[in-house]
C-alpha positions as CSV (number, residue, x, y, z in Angstrom):
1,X,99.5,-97.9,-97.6
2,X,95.8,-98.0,-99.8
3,X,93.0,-96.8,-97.9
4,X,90.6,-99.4,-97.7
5,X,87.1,-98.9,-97.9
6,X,84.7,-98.6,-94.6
7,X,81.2,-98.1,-96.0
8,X,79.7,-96.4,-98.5
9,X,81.0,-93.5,-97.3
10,X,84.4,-94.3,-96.5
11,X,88.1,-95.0,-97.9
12,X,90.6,-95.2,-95.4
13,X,94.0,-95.8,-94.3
14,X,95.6,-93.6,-91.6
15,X,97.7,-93.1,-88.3
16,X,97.1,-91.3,-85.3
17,X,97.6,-90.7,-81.7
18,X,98.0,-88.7,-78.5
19,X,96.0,-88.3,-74.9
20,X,96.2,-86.5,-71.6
21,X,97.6,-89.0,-68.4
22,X,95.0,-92.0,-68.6
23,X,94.4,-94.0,-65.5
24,X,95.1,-97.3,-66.6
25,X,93.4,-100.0,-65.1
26,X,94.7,-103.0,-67.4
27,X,98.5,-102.5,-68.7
28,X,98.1,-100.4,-71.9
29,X,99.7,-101.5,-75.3
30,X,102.8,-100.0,-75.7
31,X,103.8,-98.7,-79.3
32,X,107.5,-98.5,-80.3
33,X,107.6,-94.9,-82.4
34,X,108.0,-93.2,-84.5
35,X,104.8,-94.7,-86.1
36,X,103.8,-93.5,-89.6
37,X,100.0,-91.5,-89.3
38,X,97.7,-92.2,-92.2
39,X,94.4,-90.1,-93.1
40,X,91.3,-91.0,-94.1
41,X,88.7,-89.2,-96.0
42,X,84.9,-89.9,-96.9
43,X,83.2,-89.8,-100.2
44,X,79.7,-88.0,-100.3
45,X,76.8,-90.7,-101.8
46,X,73.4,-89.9,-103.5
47,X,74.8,-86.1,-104.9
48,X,77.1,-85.0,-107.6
49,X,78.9,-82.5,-107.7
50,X,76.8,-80.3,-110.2
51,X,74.0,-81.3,-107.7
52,X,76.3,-79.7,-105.0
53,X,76.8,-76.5,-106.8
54,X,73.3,-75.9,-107.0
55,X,72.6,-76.8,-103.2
56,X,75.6,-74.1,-102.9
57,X,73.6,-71.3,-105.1
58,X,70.7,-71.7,-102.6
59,X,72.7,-71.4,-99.6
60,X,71.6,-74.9,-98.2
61,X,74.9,-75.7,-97.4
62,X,78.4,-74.5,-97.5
63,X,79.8,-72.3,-100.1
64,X,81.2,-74.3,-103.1
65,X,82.7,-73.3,-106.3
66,X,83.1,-75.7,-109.2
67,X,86.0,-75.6,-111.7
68,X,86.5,-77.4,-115.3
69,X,90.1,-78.5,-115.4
70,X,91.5,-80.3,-118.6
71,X,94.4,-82.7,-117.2
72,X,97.7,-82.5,-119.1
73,X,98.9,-84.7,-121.7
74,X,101.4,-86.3,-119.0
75,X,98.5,-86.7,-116.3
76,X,96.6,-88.7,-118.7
77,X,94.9,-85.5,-121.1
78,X,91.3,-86.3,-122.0
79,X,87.8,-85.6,-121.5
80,X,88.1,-82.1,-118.7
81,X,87.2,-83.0,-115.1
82,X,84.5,-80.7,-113.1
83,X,84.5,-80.6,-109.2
84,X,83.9,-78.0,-106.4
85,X,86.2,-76.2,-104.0
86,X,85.3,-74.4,-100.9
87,X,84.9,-70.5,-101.1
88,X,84.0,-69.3,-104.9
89,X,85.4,-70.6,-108.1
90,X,89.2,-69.9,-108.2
91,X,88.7,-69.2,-112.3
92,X,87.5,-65.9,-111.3
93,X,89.5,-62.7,-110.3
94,X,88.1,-60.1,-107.8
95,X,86.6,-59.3,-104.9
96,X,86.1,-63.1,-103.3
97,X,86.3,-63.0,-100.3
98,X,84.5,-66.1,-98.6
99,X,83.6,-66.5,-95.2
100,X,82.8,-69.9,-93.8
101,X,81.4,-70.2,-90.5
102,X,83.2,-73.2,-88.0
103,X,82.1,-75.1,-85.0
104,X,85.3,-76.4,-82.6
105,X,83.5,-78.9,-80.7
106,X,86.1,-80.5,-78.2
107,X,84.9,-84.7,-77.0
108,X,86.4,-86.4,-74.2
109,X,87.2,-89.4,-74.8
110,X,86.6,-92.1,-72.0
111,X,87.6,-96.1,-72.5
112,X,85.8,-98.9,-70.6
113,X,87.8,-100.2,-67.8
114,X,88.2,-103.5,-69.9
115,X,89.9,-101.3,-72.3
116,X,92.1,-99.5,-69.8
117,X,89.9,-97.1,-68.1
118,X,91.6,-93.8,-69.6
119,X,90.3,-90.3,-70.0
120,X,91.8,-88.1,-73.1
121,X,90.5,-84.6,-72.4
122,X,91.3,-81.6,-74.8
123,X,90.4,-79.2,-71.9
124,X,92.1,-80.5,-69.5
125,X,96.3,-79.3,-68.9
126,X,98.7,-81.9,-69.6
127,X,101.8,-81.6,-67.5
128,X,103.3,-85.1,-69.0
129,X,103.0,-84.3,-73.0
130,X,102.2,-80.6,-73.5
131,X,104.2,-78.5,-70.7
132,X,101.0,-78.4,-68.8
133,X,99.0,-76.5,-72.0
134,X,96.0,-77.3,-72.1
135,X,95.3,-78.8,-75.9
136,X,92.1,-77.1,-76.7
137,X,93.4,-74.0,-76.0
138,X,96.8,-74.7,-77.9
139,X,94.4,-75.7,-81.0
140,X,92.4,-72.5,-80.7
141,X,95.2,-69.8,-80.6
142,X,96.7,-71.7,-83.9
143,X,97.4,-70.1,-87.3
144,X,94.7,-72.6,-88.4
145,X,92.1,-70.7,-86.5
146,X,94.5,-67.1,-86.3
147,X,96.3,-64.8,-88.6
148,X,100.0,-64.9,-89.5
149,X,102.2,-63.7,-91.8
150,X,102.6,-66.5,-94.6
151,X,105.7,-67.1,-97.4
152,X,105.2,-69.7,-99.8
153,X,108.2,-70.3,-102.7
154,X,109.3,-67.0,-102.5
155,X,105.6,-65.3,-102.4
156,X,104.5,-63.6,-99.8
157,X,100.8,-65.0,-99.8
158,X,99.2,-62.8,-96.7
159,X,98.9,-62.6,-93.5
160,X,95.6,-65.0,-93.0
161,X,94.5,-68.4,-91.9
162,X,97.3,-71.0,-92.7
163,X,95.0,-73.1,-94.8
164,X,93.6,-69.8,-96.6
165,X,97.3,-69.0,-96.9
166,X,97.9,-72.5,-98.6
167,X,95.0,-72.4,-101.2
168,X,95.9,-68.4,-102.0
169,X,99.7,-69.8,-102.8
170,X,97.8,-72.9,-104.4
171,X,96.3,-70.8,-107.6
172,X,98.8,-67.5,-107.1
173,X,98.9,-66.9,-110.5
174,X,95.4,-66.6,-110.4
175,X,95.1,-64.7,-107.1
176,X,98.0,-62.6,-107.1
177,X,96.5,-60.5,-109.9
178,X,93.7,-59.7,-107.4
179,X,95.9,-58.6,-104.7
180,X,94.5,-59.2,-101.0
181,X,90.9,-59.5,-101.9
182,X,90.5,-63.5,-102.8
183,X,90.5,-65.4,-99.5
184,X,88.5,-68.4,-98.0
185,X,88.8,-68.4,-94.0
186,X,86.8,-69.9,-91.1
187,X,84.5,-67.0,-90.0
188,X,83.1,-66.4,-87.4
189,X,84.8,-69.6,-85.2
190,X,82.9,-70.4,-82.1
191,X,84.0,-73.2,-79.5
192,X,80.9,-75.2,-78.5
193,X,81.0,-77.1,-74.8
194,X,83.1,-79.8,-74.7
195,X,81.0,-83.3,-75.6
196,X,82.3,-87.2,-74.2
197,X,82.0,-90.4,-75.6
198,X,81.9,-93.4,-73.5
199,X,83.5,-95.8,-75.5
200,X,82.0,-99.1,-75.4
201,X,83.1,-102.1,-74.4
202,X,85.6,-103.7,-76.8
203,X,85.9,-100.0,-79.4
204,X,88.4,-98.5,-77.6
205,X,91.6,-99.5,-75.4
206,X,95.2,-97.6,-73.7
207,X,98.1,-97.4,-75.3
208,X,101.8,-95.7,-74.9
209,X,104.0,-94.0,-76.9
210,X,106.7,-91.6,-76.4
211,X,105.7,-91.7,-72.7
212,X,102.2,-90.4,-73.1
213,X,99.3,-92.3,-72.9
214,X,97.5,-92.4,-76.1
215,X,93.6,-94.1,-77.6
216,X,93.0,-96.1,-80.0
217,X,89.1,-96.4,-80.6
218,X,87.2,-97.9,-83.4
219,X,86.6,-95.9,-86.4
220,X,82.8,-97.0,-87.6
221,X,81.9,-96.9,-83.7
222,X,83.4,-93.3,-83.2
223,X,81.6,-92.2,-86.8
224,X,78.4,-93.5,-85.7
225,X,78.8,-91.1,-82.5
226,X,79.7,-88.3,-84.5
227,X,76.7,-88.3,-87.2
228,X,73.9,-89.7,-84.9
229,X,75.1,-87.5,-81.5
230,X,77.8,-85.0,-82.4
231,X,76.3,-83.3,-85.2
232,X,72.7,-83.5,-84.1
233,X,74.3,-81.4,-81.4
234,X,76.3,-79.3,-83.1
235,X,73.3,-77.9,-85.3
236,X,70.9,-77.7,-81.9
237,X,73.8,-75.0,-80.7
238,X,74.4,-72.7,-83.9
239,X,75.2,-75.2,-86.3
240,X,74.1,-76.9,-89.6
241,X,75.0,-77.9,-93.2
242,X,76.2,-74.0,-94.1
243,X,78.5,-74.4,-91.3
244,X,81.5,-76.6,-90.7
245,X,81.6,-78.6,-87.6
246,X,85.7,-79.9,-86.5
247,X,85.9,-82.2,-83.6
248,X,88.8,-82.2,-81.9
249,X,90.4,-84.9,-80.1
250,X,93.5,-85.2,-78.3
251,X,95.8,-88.4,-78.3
252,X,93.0,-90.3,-79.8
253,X,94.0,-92.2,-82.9
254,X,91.4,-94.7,-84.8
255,X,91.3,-98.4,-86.4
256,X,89.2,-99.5,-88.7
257,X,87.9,-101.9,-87.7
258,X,89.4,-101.9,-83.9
259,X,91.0,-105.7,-83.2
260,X,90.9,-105.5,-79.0
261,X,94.0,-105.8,-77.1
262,X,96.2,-105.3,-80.4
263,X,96.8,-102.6,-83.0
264,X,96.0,-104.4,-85.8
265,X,94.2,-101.3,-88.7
266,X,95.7,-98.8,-86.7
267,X,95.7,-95.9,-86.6
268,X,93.7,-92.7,-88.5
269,X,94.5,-89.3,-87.4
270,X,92.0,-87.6,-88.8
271,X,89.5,-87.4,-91.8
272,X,87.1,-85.5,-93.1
273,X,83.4,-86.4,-94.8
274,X,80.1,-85.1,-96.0
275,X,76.4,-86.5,-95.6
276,X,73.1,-85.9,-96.5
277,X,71.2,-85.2,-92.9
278,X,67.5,-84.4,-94.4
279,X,68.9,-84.0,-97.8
280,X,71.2,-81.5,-97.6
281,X,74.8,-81.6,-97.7
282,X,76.7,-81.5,-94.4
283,X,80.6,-81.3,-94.4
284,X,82.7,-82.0,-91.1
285,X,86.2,-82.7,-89.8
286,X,87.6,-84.7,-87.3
287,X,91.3,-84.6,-86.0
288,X,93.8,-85.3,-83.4
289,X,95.9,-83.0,-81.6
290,X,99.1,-85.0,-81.3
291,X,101.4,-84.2,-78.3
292,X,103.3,-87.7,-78.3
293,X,105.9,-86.4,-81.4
294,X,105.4,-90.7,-81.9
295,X,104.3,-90.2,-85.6
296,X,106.7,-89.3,-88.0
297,X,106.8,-86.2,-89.6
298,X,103.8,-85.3,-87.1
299,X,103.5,-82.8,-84.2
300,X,100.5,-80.6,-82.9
301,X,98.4,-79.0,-84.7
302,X,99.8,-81.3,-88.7
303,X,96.7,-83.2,-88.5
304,X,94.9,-80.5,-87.8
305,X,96.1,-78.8,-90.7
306,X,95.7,-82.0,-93.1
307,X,92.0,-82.9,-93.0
308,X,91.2,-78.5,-93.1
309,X,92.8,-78.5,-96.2
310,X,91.8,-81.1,-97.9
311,X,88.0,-80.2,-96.6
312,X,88.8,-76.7,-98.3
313,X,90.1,-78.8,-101.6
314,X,88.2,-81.7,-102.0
315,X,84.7,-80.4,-99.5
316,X,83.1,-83.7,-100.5
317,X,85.9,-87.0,-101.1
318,X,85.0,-87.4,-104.8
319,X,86.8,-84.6,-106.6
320,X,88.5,-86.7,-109.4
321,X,92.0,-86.6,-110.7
322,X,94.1,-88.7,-112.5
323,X,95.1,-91.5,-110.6
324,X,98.3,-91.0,-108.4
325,X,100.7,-92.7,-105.9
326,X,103.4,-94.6,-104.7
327,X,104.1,-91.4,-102.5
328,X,103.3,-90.1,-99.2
329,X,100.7,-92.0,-97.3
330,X,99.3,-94.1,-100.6
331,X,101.6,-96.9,-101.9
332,X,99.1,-98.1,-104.5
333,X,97.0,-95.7,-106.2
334,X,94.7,-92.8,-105.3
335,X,92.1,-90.9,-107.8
336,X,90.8,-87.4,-106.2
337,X,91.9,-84.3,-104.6
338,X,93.0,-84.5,-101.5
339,X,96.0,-82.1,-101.2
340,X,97.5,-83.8,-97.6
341,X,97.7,-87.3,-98.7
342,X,100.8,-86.9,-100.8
343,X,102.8,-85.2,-98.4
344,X,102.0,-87.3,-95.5
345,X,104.6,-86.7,-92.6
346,X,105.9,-83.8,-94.1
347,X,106.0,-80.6,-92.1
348,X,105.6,-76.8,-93.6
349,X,108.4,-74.7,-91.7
350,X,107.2,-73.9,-88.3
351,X,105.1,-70.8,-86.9
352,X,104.9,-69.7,-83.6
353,X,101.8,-67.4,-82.4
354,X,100.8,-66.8,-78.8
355,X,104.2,-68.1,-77.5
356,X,103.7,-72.2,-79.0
357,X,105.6,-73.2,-81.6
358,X,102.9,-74.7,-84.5
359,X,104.0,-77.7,-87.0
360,X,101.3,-77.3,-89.7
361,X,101.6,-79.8,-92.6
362,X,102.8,-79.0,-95.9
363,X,100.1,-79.7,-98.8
364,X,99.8,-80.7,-102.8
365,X,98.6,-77.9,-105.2
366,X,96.1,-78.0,-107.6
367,X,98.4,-78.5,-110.5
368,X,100.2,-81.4,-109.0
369,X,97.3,-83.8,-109.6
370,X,96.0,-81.7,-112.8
371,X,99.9,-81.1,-114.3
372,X,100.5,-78.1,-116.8
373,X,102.8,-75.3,-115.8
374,X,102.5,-74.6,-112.2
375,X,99.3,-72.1,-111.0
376,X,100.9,-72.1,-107.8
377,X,103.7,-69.8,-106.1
378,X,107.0,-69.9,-107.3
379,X,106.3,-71.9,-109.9
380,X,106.3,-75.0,-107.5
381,X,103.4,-77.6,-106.8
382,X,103.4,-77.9,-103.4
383,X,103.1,-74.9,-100.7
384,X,106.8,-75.8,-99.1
385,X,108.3,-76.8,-102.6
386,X,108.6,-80.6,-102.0
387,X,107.3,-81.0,-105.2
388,X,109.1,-79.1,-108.4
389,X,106.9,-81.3,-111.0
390,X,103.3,-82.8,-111.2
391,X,102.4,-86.4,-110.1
392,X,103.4,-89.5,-111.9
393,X,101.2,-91.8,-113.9
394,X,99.9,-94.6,-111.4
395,X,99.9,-97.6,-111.9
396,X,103.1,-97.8,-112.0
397,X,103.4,-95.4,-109.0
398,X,106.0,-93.0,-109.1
399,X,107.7,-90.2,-107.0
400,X,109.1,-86.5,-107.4
């Protein structure tokens, strides 16, 4: 599926869901799984990214490193390509060490009772879907958020932040060198109070799948919340553009645009953008925690793990590439760096902290959109080793 475009900050295509017990007061739609999840992703206006390297140098936002990359001869060769990476520039060897400061900020989502009258709660325990855990809590003690010990092809990487983890295994030849000094993590965390949105009438409506009650709101509605409410919030309480805001919902997926009392567009499980509140540059994710297993190749904390990475890869939608497709979640073609797309629905092996067993998503390396020989670990180009070659030339779209 192509991700369609929202508004001038948007391309989109995705699939989502998930939610605590709702209390339905009109019969909810009832999905027949598994569902394929898409992701979404929105492309900064009114700043390159030169412009956003400088902002960087000043400390006006987050910490961004830009790279020069000349694609390979099968990837299209030609004029070098210039974009920006969270954490310092991965050309460079030594000490690196980047710490990013993130904002969890849990919403309730509540639906109209025209809708189905449901509550989706993060912090409350589900005894239907999640063994009566309660999701925010689940999502905290992750490996997204926590250390564990990390083997990518063969290497071991570190014992870090998963998505740290990834990009270390991404450019290994690179990092390896340095030992265990280059790493980008999210430091210090802090969980803010939990925030609701009402949904109004006709955005948002009940569904089922799997048994569990699950969501579907309208995407422009919900982003409209989240940059005129949310992140006005989030900076009154410790945050701003140098930090990195992640809403988490829970069962919620998104449609753009939301056709009531169907599931036409649906679904988005999560995305991540960047804006320009009083002219500097503020990056933020949004994601489901998914307890329905309805999605395939989707469980916990995978969306999670899909929109941080690509935030860490691709901080502001419009890293270019050479266009790519016909794989994963894009059937037509796609043009920048965003590492999860391409391995939609495909899970890295499993890792179990604090006694829950985490699915985190496995991710595209640098070098499979870039081609060359391989910067990342065991010579591979993707963190699982799904991949064993670059892309293919799109159109037409091809596959590895």
């Amino acid at each position: 599926m192509k991700r369609v475009a929202l508004s001038l900050l948007f391309m989109l295509a995705s699939l989502a869901t998930a939610s605590a017990p709702a209390i339905a007061q009109n019969a909810p739609i009832a999905l027949n799984g598994p569902l394929r999840g898409y992701y979404a992703y929105g492309r900064l206006q009114g700043m390159t990214t030169g412009d956003a390297a400088t902002e960087s140098m000043v400390a006006t936002t987050i910490p961004m490193g830009p790279y020069m990359v000349t694609p390979s001869v099968d990837r299209g060769g030609g004029a070098p390509i210039t974009g920006v990476v969270v954490g310092r520039s991965f050309s460079f060897h030594g000490n690196r060490t980047t710490k990013v400061p993130a904002l969890i900020i849990p919403v309730k989502i509540v639906i109209p009772s025209g809708g189905g009258g449901g509550t989706f709660d993060p912090s409350v325990a589900d005894s239907s879907c999640l063994g009566g855990k309660v999701p925010l809590t689940v999502a905290q003690n992750s490996p997204l958020f926590n250390n564990a010990p990390f083997t990518m092809n063969g290497a071991s990487v570190g014992t870090t932040q998963y998505i740290d983890a990834f990009q270390r295994a991404e450019f290994w030849q690179n990092f390896s060198v340095t030992g265990d000094r280059y790493h980008v993590t999210l430091n210090p965390i802090t969980t803010l109070s939990e925030q609701t949105f009402n949904v109004p009438n006709n955005e948002g409506e009940d569904a089922t799948l799997n048994g569990c009650n699950i969501a579907i709101i309208d995407f422009a509605t919900w982003d409209s919340f989240v940059q005129n409410t949310l992140i006005p919030f989030a900076t009154a309480h410790g945050g701003g553009t140098t930090t990195f805001p992640f809403f988490l919902l829970y069962n919620v997926v998104l449609a753009n645009p939301l056709v009531f009392g169907t599931t036409d567009n649906c679904c988005i499980l999560g995305y991540h953008n960047a804006f320009l509140p009083g002219g500097n540059i503020q990056t933020y994710g949004v994601s489901d925690f998914d307890s329905t297993n309805g999605f395939t190749g989707t469980k916990d904390i995978s969306p999670m793990s899909h929109e941080i990475g690509e935030w860490m890869n691709d901080p502001l939608g419009n890293n270019p590439t050479p266009a790519w497709g016909g794989i994963g979640q894009v059937s037509g073609c796609q043009d920048n760096f965003e590492t999860g797309d391409p391995l939609s629905g495909t899970l890295f092996p499993s890792v179990v902290l604090s006694g829950f067993t985490y699915h985190p998503q496995e991710q595209a390396f640098f070098s499979w959109f870039y081609g060359g020989s391989s910067l990342g670990s065991g010579g591979k180009f993707s963190n699982n080793g799904t991949f064993g070659g670059d892309a293919k030339a799109c159109p037409p779209g091809g596959t590895n």
